[in-house]
C-alpha positions in Angstrom: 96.7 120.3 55.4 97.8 116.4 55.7 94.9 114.0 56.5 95.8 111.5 58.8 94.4 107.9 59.0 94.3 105.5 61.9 94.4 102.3 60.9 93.0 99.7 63.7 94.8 97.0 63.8 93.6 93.3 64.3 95.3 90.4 65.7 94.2 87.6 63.2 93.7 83.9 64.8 93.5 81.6 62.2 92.2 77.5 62.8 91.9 74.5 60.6 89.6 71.5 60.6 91.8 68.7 60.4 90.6 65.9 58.0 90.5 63.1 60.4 87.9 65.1 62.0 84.3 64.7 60.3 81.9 66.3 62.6 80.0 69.0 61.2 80.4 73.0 62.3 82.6 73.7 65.5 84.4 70.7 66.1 86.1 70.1 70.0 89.2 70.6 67.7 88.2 73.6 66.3 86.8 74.8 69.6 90.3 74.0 71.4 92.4 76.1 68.8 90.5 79.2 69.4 90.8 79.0 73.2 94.5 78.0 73.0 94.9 81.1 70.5 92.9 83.6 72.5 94.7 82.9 75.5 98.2 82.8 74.2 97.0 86.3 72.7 95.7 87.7 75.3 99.0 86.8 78.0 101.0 88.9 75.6 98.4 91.4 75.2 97.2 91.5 71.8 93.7 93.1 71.4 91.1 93.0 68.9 90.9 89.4 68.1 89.9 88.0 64.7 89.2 84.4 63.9 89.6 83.0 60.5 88.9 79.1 60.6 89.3 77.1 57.4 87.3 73.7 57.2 
């Protein structure tokens, strides 16, 4: 008998503190990727969001 796995899937969001911007934790640039990202994810439907921010 054949085991099968269900993998869940993620949609993966990934940001990145620019280097002209020195303010510490979220940054308003920061900030303003993910909402751009979610949003564009969300209109074409992609669930399960992940954010991976790099700063």
């Amino acid at each position: 008998m054949a085991t099968r796995q269900t993998e869940e899937k993620i949609t993966a969001l990934y940001e990145r503190l620019s280097r002209d911007d020195d303010v510490a934790g979220d940054s308003n640039s920061i900030l303003n990727q993910k909402r751009y990202l979610e949003s564009y994810a969300k209109q074409r439907g992609y669930t399960n969001i992940v954010h991976y921010t790099e700063m």
